[in-house]
C-alpha positions in Angstrom: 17.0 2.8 4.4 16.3 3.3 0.5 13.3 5.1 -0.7 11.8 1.6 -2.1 12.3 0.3 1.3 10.8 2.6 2.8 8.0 2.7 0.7 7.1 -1.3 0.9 7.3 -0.7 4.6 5.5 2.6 5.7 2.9 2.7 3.2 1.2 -0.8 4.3 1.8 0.3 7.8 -0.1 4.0 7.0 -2.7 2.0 5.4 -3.4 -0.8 8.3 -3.7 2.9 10.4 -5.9 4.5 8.6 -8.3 1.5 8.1 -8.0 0.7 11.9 -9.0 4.0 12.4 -11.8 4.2 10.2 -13.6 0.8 12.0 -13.1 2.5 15.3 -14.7 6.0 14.6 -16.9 5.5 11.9 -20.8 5.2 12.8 -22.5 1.8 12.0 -26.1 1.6 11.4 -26.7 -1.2 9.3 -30.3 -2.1 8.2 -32.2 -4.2 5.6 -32.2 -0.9 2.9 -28.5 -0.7 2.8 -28.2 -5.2 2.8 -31.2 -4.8 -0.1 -29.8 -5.3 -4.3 -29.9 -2.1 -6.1 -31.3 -2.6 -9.2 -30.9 0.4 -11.7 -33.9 -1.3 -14.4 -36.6 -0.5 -12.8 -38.6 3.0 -13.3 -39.3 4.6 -10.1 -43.3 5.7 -9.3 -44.3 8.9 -10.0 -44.5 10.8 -7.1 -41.8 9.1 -5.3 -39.1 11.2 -7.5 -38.6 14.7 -7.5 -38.2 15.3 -11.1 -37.3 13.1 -13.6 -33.8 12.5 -14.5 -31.8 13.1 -17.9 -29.2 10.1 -18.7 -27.1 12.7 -20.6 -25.5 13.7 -17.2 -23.9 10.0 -17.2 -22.8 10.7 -20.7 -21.1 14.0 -19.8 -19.5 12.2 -16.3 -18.0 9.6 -18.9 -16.6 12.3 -21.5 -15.0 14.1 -18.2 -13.2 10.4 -17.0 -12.2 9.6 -20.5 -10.6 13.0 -21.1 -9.5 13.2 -17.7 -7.3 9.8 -18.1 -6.3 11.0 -21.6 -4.5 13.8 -19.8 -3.0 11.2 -17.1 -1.8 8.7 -20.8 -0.1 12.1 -22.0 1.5 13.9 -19.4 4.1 10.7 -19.3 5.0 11.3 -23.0 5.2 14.8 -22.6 7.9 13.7 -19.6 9.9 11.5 -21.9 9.0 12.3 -25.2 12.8 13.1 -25.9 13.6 9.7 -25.4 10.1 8.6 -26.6 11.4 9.5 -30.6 9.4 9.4 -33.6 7.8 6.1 -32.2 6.4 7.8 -29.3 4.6 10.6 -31.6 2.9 8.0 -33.7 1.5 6.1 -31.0 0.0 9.3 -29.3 -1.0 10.6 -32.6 -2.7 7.4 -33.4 -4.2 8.0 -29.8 -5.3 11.3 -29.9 -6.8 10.3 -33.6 -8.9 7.6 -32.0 -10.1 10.1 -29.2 -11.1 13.0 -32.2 -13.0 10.2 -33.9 -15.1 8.7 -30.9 -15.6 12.5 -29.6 -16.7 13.4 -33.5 -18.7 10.7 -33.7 -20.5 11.8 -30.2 -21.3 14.9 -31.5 -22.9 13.8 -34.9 -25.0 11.2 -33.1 -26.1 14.2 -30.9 -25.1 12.2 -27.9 -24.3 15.3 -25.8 -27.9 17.2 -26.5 -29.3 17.9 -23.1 -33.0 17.9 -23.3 -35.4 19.7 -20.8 -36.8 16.2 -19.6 -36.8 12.4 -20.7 -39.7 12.1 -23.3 -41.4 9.3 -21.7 -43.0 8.1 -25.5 -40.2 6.1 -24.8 -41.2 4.6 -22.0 -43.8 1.5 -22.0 -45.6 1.9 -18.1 -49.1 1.7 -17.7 -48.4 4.9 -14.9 -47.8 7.3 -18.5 -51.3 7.9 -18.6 -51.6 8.8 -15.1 -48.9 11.3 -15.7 -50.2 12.7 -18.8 -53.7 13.0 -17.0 -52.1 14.9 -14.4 -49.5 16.7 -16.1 -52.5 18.1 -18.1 -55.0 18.8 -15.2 -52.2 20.7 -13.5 -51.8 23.4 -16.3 -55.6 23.6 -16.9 -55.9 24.4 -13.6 -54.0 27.3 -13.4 -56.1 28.6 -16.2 -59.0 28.6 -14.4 -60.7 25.7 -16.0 -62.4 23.4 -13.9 -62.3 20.6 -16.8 -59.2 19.4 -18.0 -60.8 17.0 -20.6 -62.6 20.0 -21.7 -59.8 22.5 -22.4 -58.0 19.7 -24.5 -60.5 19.1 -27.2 
């Protein structure tokens, strides 16, 4: 038995296994939340979050899988770049070019600045003067002040 043989006909087989076993002891609990479309438009209520979440993380996940699958493009060039020749070098120099230019450009449009929190100026809900009136009455409060409308002015 070859090794492509034996690949076409174990791996399916290990597969159909692993999913068989996965339906049989895996626990099922469906309900209406899980069958329910997530929607990622809509701002959640304050109160119902924890703390409010910076998109930045997302842009830093997406820098880590682009220059993760950068490394997986190179490492087959760097297997064969003896028979790759002077073709090979240009296309990965043209490559890594086009990666220094996106990253560059990232860093000038100070895409990668982490703030402390989203500035919610941004934001056009009726619920931002509810948090402002809070956010405000909670560190008057801890100054003693029984007025928060008074401390501001």
């Amino acid at each position: 038995m070859t090794s492509t043989t034996f690949f076409f006909v174990f791996i399916p087989i290990l597969a159909v296994i692993l999913l068989a076993v996965n339906l049989i002891f895996a626990p099922h609990n469906p309900y209406l939340e899980k069958d329910s479309v997530f929607e990622c438009g809509f701002h959640s209520f304050l109160g119902q979050n924890r703390t409010q979440f910076s998109i930045s993380f997302f842009i830093f996940a997406l820098l880590f899988l682009l220059f993760d699958l950068e490394i997986l493009l190179v490492y087959p060039y760097v297997v064969s770049a003896y028979t790759n020749g002077v073709y090979g070098l240009v296309i990965m120099l043209i490559f890594f070019l086009a990666l220094t230019l996106g990253f560059a450009f990232e860093l000038g449009k100070n895409a990668l600045k982490i703030d402390s929190r989203q500035n919610l100026q941004f934001l056009n809900l009726e619920t931002d003067r509810v948090y402002s009136y809070c956010y405000e009455s909670i560190n008057h409060s801890s100054f003693g002040s029984t007025n928060a409308r008074e401390t501001t002015k």
